[in-house]
N, C-alpha and C positions, 0 to 999 in steps of 0.2 A: 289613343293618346300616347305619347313618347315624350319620357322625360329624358334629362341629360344621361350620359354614360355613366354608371355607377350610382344612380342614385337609388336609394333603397327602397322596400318595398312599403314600411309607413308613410314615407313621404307620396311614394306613388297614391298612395291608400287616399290621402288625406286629398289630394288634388282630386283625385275621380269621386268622392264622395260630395265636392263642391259643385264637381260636372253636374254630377247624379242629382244633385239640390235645386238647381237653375233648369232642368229637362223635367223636372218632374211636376214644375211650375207652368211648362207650357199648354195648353189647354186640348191639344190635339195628338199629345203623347198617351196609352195606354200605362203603358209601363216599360221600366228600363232593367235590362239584364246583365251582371257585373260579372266581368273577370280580368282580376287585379292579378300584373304579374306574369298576361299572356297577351299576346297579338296575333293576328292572323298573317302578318307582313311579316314576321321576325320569331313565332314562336315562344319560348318561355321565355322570359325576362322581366327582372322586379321592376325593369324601368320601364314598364309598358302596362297600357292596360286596354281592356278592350268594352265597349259597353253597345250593346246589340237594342237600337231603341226600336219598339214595337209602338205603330202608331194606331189610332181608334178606326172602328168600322167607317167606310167609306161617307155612310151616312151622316155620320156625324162632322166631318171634315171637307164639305161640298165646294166650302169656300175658299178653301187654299188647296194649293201642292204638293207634293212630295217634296219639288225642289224648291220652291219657296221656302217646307220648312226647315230643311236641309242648309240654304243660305243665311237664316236667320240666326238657326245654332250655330253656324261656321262665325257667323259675325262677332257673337258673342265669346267663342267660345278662342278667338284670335286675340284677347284681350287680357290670358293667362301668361303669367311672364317663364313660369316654370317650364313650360310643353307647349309642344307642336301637337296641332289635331287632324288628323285625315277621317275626313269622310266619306264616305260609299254606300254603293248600295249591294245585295248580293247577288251571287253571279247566277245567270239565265239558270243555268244547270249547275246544280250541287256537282263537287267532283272536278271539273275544267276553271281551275283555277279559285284564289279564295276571295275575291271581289271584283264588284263590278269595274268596269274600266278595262285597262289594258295592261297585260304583262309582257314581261320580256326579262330576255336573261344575257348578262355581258359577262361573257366568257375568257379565261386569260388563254390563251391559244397560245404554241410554239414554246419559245422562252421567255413569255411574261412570267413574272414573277407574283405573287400574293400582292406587297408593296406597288405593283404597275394594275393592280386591280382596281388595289382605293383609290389611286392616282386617277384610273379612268371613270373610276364612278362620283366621285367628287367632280372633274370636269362636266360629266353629263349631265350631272343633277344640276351646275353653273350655269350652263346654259341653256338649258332646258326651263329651267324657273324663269329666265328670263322672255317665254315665250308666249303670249296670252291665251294662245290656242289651247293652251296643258293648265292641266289644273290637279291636286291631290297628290301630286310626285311624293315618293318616298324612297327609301332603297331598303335591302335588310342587310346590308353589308352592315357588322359593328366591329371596326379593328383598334378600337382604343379601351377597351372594357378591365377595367381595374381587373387582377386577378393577385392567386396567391400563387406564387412558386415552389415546389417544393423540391429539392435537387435531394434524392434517394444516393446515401453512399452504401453502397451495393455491395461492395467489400465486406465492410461491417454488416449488413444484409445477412450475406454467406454466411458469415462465419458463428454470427448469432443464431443460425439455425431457423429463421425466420422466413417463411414462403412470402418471395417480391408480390403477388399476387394478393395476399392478405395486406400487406401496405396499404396496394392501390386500393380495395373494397373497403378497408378503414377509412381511409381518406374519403373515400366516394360518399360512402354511409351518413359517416358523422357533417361536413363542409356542404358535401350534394344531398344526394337522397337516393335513393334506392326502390326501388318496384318489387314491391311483396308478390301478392294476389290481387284478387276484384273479391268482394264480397254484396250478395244482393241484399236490402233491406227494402218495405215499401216497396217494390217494384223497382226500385232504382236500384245500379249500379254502382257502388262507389272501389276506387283504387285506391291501397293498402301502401307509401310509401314508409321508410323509415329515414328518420333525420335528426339531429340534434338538437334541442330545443334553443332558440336566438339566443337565451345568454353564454352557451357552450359555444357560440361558433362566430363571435362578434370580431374574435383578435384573431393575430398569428399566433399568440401567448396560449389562446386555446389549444390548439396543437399538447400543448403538456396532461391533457385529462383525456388520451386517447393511447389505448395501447395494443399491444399485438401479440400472442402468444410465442412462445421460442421455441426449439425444439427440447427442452429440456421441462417446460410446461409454466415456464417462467414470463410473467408479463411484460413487455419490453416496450417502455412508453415510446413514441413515433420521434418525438424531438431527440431522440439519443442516435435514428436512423437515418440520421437526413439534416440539413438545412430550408429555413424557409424563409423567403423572399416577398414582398408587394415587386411586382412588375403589369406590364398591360399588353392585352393579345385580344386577336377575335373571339367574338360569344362563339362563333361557330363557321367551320368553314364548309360552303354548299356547294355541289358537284351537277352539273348536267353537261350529258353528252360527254360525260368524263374530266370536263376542265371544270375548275376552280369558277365559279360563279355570283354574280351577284344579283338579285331579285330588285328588278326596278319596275314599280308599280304607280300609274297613273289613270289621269280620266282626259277627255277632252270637257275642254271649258264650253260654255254653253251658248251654242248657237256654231258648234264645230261637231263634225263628226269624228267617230274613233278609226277612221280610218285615215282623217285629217293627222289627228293626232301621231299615228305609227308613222304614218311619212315623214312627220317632223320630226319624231324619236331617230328614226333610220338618217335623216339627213344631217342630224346633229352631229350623228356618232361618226359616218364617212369625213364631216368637215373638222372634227375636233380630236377623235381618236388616235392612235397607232394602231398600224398591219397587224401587230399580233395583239388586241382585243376584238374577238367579234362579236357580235349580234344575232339573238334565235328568237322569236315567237313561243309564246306558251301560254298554256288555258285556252281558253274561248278565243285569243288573240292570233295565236298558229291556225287555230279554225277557220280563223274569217282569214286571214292573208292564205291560205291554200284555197277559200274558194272567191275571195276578190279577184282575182285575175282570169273569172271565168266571166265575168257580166258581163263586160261588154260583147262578148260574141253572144253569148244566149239572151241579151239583150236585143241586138241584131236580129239574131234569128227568129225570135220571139215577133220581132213588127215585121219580118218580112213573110211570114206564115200567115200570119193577121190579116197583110195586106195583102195574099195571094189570098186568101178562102171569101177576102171580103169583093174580091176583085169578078172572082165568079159566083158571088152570089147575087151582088148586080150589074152583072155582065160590062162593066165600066172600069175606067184608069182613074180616074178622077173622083168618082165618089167615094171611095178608100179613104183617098188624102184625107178630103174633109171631114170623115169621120175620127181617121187618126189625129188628126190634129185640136180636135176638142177634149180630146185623152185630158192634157197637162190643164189645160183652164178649168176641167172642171176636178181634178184634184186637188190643183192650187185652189180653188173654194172650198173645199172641202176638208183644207186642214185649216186655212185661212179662218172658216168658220167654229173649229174648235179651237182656234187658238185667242180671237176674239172672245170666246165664251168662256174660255179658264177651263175648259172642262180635262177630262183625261178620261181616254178609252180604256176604262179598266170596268169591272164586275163585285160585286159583293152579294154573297147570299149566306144570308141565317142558318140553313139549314142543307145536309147534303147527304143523299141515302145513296149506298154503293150495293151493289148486288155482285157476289163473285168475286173476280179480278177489281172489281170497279169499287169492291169496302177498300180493298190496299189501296189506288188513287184516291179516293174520299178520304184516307189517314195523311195523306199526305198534303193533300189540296188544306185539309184544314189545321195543317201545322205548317203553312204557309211554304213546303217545298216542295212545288208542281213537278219539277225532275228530276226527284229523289228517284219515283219507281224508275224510270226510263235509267240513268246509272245504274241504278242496283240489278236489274237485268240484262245488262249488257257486260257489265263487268265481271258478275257472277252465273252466267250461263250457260258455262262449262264447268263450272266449280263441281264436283261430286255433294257437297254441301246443299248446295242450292238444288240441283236437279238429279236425279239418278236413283238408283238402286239404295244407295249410303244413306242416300235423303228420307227413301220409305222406310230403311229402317228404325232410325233413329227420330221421326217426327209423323209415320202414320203418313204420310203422303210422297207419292213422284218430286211434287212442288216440295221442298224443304222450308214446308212454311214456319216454322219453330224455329229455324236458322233466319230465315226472313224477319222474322218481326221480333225476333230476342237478341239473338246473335250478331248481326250484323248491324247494330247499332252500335256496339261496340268502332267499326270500320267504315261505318257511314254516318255518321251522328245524324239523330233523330231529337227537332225541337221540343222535347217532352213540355215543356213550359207553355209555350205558343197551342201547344194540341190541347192542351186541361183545360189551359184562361183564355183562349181566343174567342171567346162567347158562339162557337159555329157550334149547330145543331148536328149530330154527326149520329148515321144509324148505319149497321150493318146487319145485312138481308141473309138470313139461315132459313132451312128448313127442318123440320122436326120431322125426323127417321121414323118415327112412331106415330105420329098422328097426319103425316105428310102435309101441313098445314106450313104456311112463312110464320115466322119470327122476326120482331122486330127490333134489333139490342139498342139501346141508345148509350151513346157517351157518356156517363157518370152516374147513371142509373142503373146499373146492375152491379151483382156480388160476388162478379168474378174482374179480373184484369179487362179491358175490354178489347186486347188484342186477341184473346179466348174467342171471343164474337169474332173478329176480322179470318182469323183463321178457319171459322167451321165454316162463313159464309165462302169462303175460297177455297174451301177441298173437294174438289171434283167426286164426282157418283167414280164406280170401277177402279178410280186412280187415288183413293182417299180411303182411310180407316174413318167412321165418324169422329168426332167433337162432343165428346160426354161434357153440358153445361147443365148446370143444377141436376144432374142425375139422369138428363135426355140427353138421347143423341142427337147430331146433328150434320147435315150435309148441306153443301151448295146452294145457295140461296133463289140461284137460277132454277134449278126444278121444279117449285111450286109458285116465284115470283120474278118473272125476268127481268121486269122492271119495276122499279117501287113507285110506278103512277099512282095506284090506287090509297097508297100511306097517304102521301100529298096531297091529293083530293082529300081524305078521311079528315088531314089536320086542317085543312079548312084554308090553306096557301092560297093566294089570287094570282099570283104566278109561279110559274111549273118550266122550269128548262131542263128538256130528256137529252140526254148525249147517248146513243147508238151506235154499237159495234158494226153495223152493215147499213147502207143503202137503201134509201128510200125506194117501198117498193116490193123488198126482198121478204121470201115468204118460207120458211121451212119443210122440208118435206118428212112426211112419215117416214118414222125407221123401221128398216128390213127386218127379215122372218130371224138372219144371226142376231142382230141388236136387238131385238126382243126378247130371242130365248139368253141372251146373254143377262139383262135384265133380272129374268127370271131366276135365273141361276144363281146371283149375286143376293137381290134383294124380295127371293121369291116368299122369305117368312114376315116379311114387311107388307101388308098387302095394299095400306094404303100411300107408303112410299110408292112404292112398284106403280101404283095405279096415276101417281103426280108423272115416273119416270116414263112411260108411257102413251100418255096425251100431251104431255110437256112442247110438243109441236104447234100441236091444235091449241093449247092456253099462249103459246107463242105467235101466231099469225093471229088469235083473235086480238090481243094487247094491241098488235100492227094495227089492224082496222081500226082502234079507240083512237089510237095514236092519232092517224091520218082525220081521222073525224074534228077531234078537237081542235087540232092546228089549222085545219080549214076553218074553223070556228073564230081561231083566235084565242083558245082558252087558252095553249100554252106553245111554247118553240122548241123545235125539236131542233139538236143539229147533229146531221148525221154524215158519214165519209160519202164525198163524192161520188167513187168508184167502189166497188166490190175489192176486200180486203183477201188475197187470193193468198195470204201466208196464215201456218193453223197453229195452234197453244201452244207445238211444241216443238216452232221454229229453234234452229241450233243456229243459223246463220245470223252473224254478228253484223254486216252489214243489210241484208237485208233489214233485220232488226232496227237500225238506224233512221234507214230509207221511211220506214214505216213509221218512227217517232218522227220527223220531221216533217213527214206529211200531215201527218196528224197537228203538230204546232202549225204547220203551215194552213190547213185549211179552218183549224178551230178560230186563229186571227183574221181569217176571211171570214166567218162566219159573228167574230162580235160586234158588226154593225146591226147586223138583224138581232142581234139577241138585247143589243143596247134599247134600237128601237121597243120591240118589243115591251119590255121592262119598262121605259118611261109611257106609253100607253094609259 
């Protein structure tokens, strides 16, 4: 929500808490999350505010959309005379930009000036709104924002023995605010500012209850050091690629693609512009313009492979065609048919047991951001923090899982709210050092943090100190439980979807005479650890066989990587690394027809 330039932050207050009153009435809303004062387009500002609505389980909402409910509150919510509303949704991946839609950045280049910036972002935003294909345009450029001037006589500064430096942190402290510390309480974080309470900082006349020490030890009020002024200037001015910048964010309107959309951002700014503003891609939006311009060849190439292997498998020119050519008719049925139906190819499950690596996805699936982990290991992969020697010493593991699930939430924000009240069943899979048996932690039912659970389930045997919970130790969940089928079955669930690090098929082989006595050496006073760490193969290929039994059955759907995953734990390669999370989104999308099916069964 965006109120005018300067307007304060009760008045903001009072507008989003009337938003907040009319959302909270909708029937398909869960709950709505306020922050008064911030945007995600424009960062802090009292004239902004931002509200995160979290809608109810899938179940419950069979009969509308996202984007129906989305146009209904835009309907409404266009009917406030104080604020403009953008709506969105968030971006595929946490990290590449901060909504959904398209971004882009107009740059002053050459000898443009700040003043030839607004000039060019006011024209863009003109004609741009004019265009039906666009929809949710905003900019974060703010060059008219009331400020207070204060012209320091520096002279008098001098001479009064007063460090310019203490001025400015006065000033900063009392009018701004200031960054103390973080202090934890509850498990939360909170940051420590210091500021002047609203009735000290309302006037310029405040200015006289602020003082500064001299060098004689003498207080020297701020109004005796300076003049102050109302005048108006940008909230802030942004840099990429080193020029001056302005963040122009939108979506395509519906029944247009985003890539409709970019063409017509780029066509406006060639026909409306001047030579020295240009135009960059950024977020998710740089992403797709550096690989749009690859489809149509690997499009190409893609039917002409097709149509060679189809050509000699029935020895014919002709039969090819007419198989390629029922391609399009029968996908145009096939969204034809969901689109008829209102439905939307999404997923919802109650519950979600992670084993290993797969409790951190399971925290993250159930706090509704699927590529949190996929960012957080890309960007931190090299970090000595996250992986290395630094990491074992300071968090008991290679993995810097203490920096993973404490620390870097601070730099990746984690939906604590979404993960508590999102009603998802969420278990992570440990094993007990001591009795070598699985553990099963659940979400809100135990009497530790339950990131304690996520972490012992994820410290590798060899590469991990254990996980002291309630007085046991504990290690990797995989050694006594690879996969949590058998929870599932226990809890009595009618349907089971297993996701699979390897290929159907694949079967583990005993380890060598070293990995044994290694083993031995490690966890030889363990005996029934040791005894899980050593048939751990043989409990792994027999799980396989269950697996394959009951999906031929029908009990439950497995989906597993097409191909054999031929990169190990402790790939360094950053693209690699990538190559691998896109396959993985790429093939998991190919696989929620079958899991859909499945499920309605």
């Amino acid at each position: 929500m965006e109120l005018p330039e300067g307007a304060t932050l009760e008045r903001t207050r009072i507008v989003t808490e009337r938003a907040i009153a009319y959302l909270e009435k909708n029937p398909y809303i869960e709950y709505i999350q306020n922050v008064t004062g911030s945007s995600p387009r424009v960062g802090s500002n009292q004239g902004r505010a931002e509200l995160t609505v979290i809608l109810k389980p899938w179940e419950e909402r069979k009969s509308t959309t996202i984007e129906k409910i989305m146009h209904t509150v835009e309907k409404h919510l266009e009917e406030y005379p104080e604020c403009k509303v953008y709506l969105s949704t968030p971006p595929v991946i946490p990290g590449l930009g901060s909504s959904g839609g398209f971004e882009m950045q107009l740059e002053a280049r050459g000898e443009a000036t700040f003043d030839n910036l607004v000039d060019a972002t006011d024209t863009l935003m003109y004609y741009a709104s004019k265009r039906k294909e666009l929809a949710g345009l905003s900019s974060s450029l703010q060059s008219e924002i009331p400020q207070l001037y204060f012209d320091v006589d520096r002279d008098k500064v001098k001479m009064l023995g007063v460090p310019l430096a203490d001025v400015f942190s006065t000033m900063k402290a009392y009018t701004g605010s200031v960054y103390v510390n973080d202090f934890n309480m509850f498990n939360r974080i909170y940051k420590v500012y210091i500021q002047a309470e609203a009735p000290y900082r309302e006037h310029k006349d405040n200015i006289n209850l602020f003082f500064v020490k001299a060098s004689n030890g003498a207080m020297v009020p701020l109004t005796s050091l300076g003049n102050a002024s109302y005048t108006t200037g940008p909230g802030s001015i942004k840099r990429f690629n080193m020029f001056t910048t302005a963040v122009i964010r939108g979506a395509a309107a519906q029944g247009y693609s985003s890539g409709q959309a970019m063409e017509i951002m780029e066509q406006i700014a060639r026909d409306h512009l001047p030579d020295n503003i240009g135009l960059e891609w950024s977020g998710l939006s740089y992403q797709e313009k550096q690989a749009g311009g690859q489809t149509g060849m690997v499009m190409a190439l893609v039917f002409l492979f097709v149509f060679l292997f189809l050509a000699a498998q029935y020895e014919s020119w002709t039969v090819p065609i007419a198989v390629l050519l029922s391609l399009p008719v029968a996908a145009l049925g096939a969204y034809l048919g969901v689109w008829v139906c209102g439905l939307e190819n999404d997923v919802y499950f109650p519950a979600v047991a992670g084993v290993s690596a797969g409790s951190l996805n399971a925290v993250n699936y159930a706090s509704h951001q699927p590529g949190r982990s996929a960012s957080i290991n890309l960007r931190y992969r090299h970090d000595s923090r996250y992986f290395g020697p630094k990491a074992a010493l300071r968090g008991g593991s290679l993995f810097g899982l203490k920096f993973m699930l404490n620390d870097v939430k601070k730099e990746v924000p984690f939906d604590e709210e979404t993960f508590a009240h999102g009603g998802m069943r969420v278990i992570a899979v440990a094993t007990n050092v001591e009795t070598g048996k699985p553990a099963y932690f659940e979400k809100g039912k135990t009497d530790f943090p339950f990131d304690e659970a996520v972490r012992a389930s994820a410290s590798l045997p060899l590469a991990s100190v254990p996980v002291v919970l309630d007085g046991q130790p504990y290690l990797d969940g995989g050694c006594s439980c690879p996969i949590a089928l058998n929870w599932a079955l226990n809890e009595g669930f009618e349907k089971i979807v297993v996701i699979t690090t390897r290929q159907k098929g694949f079967r583990k082989a005993m380890p060598g005479q070293r990995m044994v006595d290694l083993y031995d050496d490690f966890y030889g006073d363990k005996p029934l650890f040791l005894a899980d760490m050593l048939t751990q193969e043989l409990r792994y290929n027999t799980l396989m066989d269950q697996l394959d039994e009951l999906e031929a059955d029908g009990r439950i759907c497995c989906v597993r990587p097409q191909e054999p995953i031929t990169i190990g734990r402790f790939e360094g390669d950053e693209n690699k690394l990538l190559d691998l999370y896109n396959r993985g989104h790429r093939e998991g999308r190919e696989a929620l027809d079958a899991v859909c099916t499945y499920l309605e069964k």
